[in-house]
ChimeraX commands (.cxc) that place a marker at each C-alpha (Angstrom):
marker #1 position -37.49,34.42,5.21 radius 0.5
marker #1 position -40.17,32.21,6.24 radius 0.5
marker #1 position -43.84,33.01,4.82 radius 0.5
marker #1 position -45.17,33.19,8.86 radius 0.5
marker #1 position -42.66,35.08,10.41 radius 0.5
marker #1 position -44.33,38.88,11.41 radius 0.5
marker #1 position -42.80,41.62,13.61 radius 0.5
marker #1 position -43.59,40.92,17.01 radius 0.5
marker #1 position -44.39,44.61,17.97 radius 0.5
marker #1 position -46.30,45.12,14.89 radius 0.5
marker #1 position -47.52,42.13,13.21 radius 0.5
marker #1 position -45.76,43.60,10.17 radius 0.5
marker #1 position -44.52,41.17,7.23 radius 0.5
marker #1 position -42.65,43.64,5.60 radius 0.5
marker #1 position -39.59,42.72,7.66 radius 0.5
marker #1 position -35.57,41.90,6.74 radius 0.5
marker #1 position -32.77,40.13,8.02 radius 0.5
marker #1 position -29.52,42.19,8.96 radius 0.5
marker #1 position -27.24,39.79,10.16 radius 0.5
marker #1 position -28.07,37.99,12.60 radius 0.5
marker #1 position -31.33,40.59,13.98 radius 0.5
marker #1 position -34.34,41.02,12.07 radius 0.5
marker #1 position -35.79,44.70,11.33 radius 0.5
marker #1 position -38.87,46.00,11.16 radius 0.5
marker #1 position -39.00,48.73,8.79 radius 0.5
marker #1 position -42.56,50.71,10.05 radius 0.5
marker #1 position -42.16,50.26,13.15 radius 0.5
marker #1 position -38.29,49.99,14.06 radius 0.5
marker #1 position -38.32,47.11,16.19 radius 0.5
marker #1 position -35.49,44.62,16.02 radius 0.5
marker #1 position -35.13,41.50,17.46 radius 0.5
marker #1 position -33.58,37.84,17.42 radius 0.5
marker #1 position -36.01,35.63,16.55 radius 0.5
marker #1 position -35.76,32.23,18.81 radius 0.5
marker #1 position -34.76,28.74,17.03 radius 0.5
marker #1 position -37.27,26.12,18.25 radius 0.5
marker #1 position -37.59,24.26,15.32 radius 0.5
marker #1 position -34.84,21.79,15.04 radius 0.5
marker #1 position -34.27,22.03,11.45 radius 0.5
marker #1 position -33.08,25.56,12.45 radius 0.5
marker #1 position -30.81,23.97,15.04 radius 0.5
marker #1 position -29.22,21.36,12.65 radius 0.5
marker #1 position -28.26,23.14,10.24 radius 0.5
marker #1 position -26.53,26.30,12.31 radius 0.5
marker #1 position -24.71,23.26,14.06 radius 0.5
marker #1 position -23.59,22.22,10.62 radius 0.5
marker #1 position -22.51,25.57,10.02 radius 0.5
marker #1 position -20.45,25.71,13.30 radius 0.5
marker #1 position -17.98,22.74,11.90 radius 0.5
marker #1 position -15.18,24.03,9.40 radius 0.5
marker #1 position -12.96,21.76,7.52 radius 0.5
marker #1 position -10.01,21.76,5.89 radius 0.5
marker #1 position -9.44,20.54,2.29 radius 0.5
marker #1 position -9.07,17.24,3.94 radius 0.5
marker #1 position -12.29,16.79,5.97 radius 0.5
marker #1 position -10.55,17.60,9.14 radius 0.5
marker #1 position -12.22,19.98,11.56 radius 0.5
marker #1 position -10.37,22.80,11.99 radius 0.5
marker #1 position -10.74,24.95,15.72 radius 0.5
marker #1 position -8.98,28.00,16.94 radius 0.5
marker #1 position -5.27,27.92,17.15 radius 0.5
marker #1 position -4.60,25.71,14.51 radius 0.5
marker #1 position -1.74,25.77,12.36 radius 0.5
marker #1 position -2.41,25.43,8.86 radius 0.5
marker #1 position -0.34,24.85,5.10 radius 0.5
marker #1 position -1.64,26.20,1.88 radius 0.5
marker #1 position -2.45,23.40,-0.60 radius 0.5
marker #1 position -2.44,25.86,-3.88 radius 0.5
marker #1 position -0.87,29.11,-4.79 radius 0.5
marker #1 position -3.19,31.94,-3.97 radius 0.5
marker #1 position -3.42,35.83,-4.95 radius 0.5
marker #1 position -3.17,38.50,-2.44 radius 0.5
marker #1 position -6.60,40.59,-3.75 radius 0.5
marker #1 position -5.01,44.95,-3.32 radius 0.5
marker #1 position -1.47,43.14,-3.65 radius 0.5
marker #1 position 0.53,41.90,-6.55 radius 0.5
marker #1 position 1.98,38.87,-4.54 radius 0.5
marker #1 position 0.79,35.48,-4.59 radius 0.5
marker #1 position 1.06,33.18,-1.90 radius 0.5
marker #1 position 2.71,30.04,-2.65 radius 0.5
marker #1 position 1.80,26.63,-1.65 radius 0.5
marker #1 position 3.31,24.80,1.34 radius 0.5
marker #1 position 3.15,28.26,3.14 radius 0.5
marker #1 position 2.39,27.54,6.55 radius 0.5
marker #1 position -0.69,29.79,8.58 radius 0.5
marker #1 position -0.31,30.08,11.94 radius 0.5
marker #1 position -2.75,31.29,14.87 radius 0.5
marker #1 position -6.02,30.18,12.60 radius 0.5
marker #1 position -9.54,31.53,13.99 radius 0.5
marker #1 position -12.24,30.91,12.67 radius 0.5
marker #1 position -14.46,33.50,11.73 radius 0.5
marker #1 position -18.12,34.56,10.49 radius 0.5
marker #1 position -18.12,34.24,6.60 radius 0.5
marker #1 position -16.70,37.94,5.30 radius 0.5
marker #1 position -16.81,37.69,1.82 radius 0.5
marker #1 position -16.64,33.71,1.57 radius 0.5
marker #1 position -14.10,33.44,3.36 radius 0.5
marker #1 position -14.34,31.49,6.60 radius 0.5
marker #1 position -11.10,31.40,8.65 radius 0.5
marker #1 position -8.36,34.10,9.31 radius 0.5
marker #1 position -4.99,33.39,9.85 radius 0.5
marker #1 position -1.30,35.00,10.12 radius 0.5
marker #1 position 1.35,34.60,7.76 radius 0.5
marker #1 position 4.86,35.83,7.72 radius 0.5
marker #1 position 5.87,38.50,6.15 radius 0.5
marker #1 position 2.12,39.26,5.04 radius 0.5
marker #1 position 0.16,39.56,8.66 radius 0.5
marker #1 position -3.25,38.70,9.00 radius 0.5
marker #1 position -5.47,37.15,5.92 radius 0.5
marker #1 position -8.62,35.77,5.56 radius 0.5
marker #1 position -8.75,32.63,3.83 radius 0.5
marker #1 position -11.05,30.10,2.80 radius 0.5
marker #1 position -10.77,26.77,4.82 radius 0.5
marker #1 position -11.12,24.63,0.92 radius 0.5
marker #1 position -7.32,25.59,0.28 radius 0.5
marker #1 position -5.85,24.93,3.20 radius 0.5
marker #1 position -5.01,21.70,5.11 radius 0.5
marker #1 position -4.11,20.95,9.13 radius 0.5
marker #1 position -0.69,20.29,9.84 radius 0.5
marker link #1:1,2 radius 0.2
marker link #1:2,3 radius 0.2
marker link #1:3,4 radius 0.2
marker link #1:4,5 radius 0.2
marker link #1:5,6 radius 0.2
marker link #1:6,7 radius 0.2
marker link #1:7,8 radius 0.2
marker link #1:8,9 radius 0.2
marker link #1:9,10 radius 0.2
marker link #1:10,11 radius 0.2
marker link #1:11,12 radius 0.2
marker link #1:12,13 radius 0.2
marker link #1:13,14 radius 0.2
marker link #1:14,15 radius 0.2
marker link #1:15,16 radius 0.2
marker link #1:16,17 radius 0.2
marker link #1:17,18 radius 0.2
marker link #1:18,19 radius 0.2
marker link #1:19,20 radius 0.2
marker link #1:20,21 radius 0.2
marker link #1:21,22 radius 0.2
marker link #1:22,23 radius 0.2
marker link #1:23,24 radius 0.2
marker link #1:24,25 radius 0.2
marker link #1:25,26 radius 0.2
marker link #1:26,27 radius 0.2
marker link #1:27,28 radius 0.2
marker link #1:28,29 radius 0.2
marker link #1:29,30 radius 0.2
marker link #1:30,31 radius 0.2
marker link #1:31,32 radius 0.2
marker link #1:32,33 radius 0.2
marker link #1:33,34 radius 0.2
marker link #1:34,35 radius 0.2
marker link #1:35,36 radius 0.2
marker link #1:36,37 radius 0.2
marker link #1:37,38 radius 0.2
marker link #1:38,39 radius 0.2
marker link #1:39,40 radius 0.2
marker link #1:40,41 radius 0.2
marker link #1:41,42 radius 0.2
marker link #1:42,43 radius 0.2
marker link #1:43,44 radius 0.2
marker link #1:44,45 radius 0.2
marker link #1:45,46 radius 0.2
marker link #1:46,47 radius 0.2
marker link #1:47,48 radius 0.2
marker link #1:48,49 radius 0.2
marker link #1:49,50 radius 0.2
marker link #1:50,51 radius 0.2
marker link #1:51,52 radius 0.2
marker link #1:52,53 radius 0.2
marker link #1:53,54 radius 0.2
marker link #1:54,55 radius 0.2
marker link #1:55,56 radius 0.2
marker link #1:56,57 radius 0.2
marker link #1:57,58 radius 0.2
marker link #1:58,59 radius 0.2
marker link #1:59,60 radius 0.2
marker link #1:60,61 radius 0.2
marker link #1:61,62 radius 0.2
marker link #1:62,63 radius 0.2
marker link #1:63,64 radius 0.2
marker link #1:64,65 radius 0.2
marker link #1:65,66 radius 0.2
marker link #1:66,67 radius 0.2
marker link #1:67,68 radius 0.2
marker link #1:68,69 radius 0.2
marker link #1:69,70 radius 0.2
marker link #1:70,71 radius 0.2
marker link #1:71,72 radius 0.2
marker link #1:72,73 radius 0.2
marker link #1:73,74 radius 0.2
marker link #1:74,75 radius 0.2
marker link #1:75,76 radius 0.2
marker link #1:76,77 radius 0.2
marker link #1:77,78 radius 0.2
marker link #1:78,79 radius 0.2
marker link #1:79,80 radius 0.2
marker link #1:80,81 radius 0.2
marker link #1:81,82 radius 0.2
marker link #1:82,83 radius 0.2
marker link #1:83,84 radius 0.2
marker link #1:84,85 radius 0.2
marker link #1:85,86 radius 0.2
marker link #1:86,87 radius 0.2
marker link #1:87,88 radius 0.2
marker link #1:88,89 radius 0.2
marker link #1:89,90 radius 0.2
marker link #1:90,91 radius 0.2
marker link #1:91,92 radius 0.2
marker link #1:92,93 radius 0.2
marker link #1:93,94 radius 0.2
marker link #1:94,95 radius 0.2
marker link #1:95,96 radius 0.2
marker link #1:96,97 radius 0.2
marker link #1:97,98 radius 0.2
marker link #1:98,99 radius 0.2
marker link #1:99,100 radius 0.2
marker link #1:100,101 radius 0.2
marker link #1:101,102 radius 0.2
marker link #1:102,103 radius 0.2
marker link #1:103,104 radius 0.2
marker link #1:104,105 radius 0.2
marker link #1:105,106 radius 0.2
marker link #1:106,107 radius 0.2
marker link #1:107,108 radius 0.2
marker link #1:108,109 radius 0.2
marker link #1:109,110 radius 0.2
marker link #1:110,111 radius 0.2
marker link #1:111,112 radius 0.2
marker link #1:112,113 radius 0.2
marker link #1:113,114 radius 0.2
marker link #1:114,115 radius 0.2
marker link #1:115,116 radius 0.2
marker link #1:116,117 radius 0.2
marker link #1:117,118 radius 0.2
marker link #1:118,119 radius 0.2
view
């Protein structure tokens, strides 16, 4: 959070980030704050670009291969390398993990785009 950033109802500091809205907690208000500085800009444009394990930039609809075995967290499977995702999106981060994918026999997984590369 940045030292001059207030609630705009309010003039509050005592506010918090929840996603991608900030809240202010004595007064309710929430809002998106606007990006004009171009620092800001850069980097969520950075953000935007996922690669694969390769350095190639992965988009929607990709199919991808697994380049290490990987274990299914609530399963006792692993997934084996050279196993081919199909239908990849990319997604916000959930839990580090940055794309999501199908595979068969397994259905949909998030994975993370460092083990994986384009096919």
């Amino acid at each position: 959070m940045k030292k001059e950033e207030k609630c705009p109802q309010c003039a509050s500091v005592n506010i918090y980030q929840d996603g991608s809205l900030w809240i202010c907690p004595e007064c309710g208000y929430e809002w998106v704050p606007s990006t004009s500085n171009e620092a800001d800009l850069s980097e969520t444009a950075e953000d935007a670009v996922v690669k694969d394990a390769n350095g190639n930039i992965l988009s929607n609809g990709d199919s991808v291969v697994l380049i290490k075995d990987l274990k299914v967290k609530g399963s006792s499977g692993t997934l084996k390398s050279g196993t081919k995702v199909k239908g990849l999106r990319l997604v916000d981060e959930v839990a580090d993990h940055n794309i999501a994918g199908k595979i068969d026999g397994h259905g949909s997984i998030y994975l993370k785009s460092e083990f994986v590369k384009k096919v």
